[in-house]
The first five atom37 places (N, CA, C, CB, O) and aatype in JSON, in Angstrom:
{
  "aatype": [20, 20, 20, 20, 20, 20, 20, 20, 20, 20, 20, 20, 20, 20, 20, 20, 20, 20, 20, 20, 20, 20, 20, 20, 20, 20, 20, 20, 20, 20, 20, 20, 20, 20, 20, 20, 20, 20, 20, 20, 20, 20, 20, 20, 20, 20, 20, 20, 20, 20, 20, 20, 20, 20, 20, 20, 20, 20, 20, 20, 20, 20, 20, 20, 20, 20, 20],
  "atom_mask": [
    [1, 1, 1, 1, 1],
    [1, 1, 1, 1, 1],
    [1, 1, 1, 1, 1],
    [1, 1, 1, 1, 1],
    [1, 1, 1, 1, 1],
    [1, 1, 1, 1, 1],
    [1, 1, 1, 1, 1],
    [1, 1, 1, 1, 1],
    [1, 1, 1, 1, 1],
    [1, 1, 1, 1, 1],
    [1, 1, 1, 1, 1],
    [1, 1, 1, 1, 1],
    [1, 1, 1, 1, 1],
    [1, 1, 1, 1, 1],
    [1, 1, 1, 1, 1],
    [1, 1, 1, 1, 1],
    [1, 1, 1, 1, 1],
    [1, 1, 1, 1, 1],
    [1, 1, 1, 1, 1],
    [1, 1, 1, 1, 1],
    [1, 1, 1, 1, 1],
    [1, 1, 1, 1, 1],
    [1, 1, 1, 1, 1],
    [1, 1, 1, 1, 1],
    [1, 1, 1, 1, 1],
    [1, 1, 1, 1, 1],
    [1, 1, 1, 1, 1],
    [1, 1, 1, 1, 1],
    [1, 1, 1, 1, 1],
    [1, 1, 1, 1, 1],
    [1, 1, 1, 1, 1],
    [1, 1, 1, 1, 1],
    [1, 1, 1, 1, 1],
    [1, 1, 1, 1, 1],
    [1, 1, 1, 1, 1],
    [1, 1, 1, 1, 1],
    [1, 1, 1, 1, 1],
    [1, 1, 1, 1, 1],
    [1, 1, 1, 1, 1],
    [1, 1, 1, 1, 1],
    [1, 1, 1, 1, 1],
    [1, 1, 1, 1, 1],
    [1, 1, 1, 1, 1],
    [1, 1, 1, 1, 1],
    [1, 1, 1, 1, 1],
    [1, 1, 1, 1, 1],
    [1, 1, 1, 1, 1],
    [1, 1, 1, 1, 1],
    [1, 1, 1, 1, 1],
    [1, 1, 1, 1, 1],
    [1, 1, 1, 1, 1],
    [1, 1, 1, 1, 1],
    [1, 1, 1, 1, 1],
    [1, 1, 1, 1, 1],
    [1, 1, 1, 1, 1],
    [1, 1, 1, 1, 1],
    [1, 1, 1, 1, 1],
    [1, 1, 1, 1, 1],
    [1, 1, 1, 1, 1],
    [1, 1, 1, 1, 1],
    [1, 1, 1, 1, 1],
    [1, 1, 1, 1, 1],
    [1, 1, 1, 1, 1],
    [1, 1, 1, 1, 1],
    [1, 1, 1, 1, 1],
    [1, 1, 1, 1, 1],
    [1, 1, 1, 1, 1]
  ],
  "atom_positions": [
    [[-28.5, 4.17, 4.34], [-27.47, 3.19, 4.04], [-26.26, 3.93, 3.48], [-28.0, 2.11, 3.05], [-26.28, 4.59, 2.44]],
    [[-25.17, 3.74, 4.29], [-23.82, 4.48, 3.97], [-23.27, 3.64, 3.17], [-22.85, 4.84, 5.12], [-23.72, 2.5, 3.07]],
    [[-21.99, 4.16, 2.32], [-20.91, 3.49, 1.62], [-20.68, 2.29, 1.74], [-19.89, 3.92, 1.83], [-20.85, 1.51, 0.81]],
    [[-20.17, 1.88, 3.18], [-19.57, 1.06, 4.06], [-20.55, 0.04, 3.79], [-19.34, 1.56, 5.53], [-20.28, -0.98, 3.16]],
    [[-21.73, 0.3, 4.29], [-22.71, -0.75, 3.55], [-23.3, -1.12, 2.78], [-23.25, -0.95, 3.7], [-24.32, -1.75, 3.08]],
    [[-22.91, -0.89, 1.31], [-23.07, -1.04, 0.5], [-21.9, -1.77, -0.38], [-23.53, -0.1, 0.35], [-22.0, -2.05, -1.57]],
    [[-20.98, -1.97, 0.29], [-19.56, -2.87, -0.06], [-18.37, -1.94, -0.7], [-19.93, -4.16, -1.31], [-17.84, -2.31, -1.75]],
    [[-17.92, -0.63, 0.02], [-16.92, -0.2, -0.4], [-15.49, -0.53, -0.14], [-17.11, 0.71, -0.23], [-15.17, -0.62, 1.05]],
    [[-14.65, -0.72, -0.98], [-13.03, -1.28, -0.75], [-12.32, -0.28, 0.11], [-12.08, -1.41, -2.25], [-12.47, 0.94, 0.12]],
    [[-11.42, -1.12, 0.92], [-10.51, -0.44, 1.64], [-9.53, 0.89, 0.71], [-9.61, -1.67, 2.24], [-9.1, 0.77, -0.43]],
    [[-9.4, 1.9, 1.47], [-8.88, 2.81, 0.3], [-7.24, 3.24, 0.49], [-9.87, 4.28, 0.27], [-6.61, 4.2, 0.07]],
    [[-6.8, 1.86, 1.47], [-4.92, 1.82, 1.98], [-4.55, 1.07, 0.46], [-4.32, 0.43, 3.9], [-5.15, 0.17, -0.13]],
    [[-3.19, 1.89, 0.07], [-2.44, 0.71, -1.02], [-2.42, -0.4, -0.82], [-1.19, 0.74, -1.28], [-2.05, -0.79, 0.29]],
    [[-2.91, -1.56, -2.08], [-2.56, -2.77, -2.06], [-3.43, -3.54, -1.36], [-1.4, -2.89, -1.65], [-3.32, -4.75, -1.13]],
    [[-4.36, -2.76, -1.0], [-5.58, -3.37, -0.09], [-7.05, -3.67, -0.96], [-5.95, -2.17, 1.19], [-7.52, -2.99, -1.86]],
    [[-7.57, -4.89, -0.37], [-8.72, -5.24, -1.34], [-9.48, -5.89, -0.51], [-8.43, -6.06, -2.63], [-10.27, -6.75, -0.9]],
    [[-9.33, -5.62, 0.53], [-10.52, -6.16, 1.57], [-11.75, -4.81, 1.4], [-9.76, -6.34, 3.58], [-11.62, -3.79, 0.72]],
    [[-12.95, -5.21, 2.29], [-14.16, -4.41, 2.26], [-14.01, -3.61, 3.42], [-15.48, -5.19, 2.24], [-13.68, -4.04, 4.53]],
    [[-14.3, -2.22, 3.07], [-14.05, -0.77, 4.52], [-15.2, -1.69, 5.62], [-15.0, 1.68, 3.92], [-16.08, -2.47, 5.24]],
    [[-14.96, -1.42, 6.7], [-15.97, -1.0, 8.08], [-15.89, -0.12, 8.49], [-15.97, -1.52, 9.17], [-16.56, -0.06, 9.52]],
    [[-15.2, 1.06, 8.16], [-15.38, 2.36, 9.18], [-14.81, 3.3, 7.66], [-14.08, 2.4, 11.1], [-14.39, 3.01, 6.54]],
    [[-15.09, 4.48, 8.42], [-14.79, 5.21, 7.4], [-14.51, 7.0, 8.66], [-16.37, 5.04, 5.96], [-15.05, 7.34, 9.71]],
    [[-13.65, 7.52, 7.97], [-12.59, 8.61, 8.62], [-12.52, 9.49, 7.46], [-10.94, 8.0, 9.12], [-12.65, 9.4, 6.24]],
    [[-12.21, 10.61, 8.58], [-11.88, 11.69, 7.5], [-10.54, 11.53, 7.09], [-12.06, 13.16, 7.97], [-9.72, 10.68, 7.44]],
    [[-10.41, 12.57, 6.21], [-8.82, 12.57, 5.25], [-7.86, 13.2, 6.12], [-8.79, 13.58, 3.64], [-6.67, 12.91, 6.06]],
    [[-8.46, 14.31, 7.19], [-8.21, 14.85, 8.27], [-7.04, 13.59, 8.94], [-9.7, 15.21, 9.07], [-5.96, 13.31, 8.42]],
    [[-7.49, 13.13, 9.89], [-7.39, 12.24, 10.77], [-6.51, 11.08, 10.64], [-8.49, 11.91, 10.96], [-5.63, 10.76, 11.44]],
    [[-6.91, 10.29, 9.24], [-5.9, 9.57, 8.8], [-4.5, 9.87, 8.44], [-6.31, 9.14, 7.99], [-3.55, 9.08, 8.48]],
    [[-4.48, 11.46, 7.97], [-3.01, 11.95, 7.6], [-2.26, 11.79, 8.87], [-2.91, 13.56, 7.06], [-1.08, 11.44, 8.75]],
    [[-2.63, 11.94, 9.81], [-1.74, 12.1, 11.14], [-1.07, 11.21, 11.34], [-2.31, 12.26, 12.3], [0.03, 11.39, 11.87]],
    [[-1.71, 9.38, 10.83], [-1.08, 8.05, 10.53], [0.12, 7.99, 9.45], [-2.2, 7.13, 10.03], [0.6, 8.88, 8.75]],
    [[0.53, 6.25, 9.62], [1.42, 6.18, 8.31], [1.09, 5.44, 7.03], [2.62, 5.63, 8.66], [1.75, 4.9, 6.15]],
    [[-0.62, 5.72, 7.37], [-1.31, 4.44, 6.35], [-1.23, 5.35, 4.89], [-3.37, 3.86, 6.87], [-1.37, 6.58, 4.92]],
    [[-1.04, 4.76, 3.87], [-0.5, 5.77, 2.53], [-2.2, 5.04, 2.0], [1.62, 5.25, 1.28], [-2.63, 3.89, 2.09]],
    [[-2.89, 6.46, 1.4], [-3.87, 6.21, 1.01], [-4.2, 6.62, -0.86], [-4.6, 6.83, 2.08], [-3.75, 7.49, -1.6]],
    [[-4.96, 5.77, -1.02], [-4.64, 5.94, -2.92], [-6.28, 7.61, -3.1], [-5.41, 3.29, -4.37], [-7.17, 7.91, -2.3]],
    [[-6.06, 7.99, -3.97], [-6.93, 9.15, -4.2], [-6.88, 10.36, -3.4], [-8.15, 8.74, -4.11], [-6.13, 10.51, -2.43]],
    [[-7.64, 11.12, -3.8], [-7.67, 12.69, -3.17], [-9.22, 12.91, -2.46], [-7.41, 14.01, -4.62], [-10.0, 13.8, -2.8]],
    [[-9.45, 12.05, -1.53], [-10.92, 12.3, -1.3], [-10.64, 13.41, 0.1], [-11.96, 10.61, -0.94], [-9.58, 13.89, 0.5]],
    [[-12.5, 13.62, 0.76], [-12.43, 13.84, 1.72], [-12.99, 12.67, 2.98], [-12.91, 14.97, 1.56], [-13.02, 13.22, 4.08]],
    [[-13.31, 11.61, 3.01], [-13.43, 10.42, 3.38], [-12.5, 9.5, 3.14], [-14.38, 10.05, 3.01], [-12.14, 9.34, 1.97]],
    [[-11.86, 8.67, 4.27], [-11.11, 7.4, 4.4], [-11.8, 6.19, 4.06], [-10.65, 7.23, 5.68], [-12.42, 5.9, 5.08]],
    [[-11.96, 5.59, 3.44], [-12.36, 3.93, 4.29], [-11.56, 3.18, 4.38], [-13.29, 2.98, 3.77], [-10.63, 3.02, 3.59]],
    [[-11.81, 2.45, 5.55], [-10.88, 1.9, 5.59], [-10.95, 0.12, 6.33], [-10.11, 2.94, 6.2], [-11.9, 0.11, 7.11]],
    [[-10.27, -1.23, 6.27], [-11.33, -2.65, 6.72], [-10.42, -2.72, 7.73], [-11.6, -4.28, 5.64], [-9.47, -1.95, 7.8]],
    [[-10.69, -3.75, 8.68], [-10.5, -3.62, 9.97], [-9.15, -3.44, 10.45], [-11.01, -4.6, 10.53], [-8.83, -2.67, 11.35]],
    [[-8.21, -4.38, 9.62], [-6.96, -4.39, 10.16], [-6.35, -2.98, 10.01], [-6.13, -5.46, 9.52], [-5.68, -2.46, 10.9]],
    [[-6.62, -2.41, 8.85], [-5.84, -0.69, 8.98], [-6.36, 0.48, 9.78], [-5.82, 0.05, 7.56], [-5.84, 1.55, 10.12]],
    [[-7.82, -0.15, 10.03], [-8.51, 0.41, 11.08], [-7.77, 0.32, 12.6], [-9.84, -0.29, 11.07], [-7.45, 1.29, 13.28]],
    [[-7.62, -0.88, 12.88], [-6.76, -1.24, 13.89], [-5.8, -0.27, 14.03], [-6.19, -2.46, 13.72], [-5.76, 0.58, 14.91]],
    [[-4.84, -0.47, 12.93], [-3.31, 0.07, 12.64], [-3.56, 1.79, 13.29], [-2.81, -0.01, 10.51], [-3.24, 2.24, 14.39]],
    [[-4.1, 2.35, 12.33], [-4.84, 3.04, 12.88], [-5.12, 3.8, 14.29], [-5.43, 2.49, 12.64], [-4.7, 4.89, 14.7]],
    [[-5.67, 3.19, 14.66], [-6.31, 2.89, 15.9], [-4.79, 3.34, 17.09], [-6.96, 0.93, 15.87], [-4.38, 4.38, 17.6]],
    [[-4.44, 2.13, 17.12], [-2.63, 1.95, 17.26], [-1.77, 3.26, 17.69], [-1.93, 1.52, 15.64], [-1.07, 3.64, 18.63]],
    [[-2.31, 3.79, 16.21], [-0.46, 5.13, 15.82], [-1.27, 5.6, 16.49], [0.4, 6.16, 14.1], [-0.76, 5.57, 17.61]],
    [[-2.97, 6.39, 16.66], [-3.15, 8.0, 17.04], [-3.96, 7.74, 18.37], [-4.1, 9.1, 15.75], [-4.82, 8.48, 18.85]],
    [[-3.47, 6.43, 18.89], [-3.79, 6.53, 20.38], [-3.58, 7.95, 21.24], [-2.9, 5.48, 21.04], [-4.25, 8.82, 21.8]],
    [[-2.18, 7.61, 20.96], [-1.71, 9.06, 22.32], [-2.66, 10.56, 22.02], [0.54, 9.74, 22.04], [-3.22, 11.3, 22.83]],
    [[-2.57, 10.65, 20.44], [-3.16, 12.16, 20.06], [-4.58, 12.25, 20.03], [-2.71, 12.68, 18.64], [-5.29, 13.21, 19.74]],
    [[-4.98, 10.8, 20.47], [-6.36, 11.2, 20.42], [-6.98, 11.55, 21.71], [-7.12, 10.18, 19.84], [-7.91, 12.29, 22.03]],
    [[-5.93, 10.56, 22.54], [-6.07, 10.87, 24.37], [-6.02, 12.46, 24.65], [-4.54, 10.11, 25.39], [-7.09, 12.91, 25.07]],
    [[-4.98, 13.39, 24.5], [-4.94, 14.46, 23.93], [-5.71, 15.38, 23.8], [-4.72, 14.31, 23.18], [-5.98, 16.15, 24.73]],
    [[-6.24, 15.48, 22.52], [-7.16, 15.8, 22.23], [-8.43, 16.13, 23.07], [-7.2, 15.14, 21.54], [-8.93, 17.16, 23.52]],
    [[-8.82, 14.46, 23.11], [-10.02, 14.47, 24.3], [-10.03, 15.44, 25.53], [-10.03, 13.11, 24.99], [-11.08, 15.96, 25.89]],
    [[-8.99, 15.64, 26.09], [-8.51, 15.98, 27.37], [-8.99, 17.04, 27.63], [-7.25, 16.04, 27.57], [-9.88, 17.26, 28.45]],
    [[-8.13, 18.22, 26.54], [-8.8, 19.79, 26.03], [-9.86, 19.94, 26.12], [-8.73, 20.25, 24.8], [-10.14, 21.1, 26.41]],
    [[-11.11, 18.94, 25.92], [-12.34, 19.99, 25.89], [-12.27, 20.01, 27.45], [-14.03, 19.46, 25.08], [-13.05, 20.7, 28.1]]
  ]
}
């Protein structure tokens, strides 16, 4: 049983909904989601997940491609 299920808060400013996914600190920097703390894990609840989702379309297509 991970974080996520155990009821951890979204970790975007101003946010107080419950994470569903969770990302590295990596990955999220590449976004414009401003995140509170110094971890090495994101969490993050659906809609910034989305957001998310959204900005690092292209770089993730990308990415993939290379291997």
């Amino acid at each position: 049983m991970g974080k996520v299920d155990k009821g951890v808060k979204c970790m975007v400013k101003d946010c107080s909904n419950f994470a569903e996914r969770s990302l590295s600190a990596e990955q999220v920097s590449k976004s414009s989601l401003s995140v509170e703390g110094d971890a090495r894990r994101v969490y993050l609840c659906h809609e910034h997940y989305k957001q998310w989702k959204k900005e690092t379309k292209k770089a993730r297509e990308l990415e993939h491609i290379s291997y």
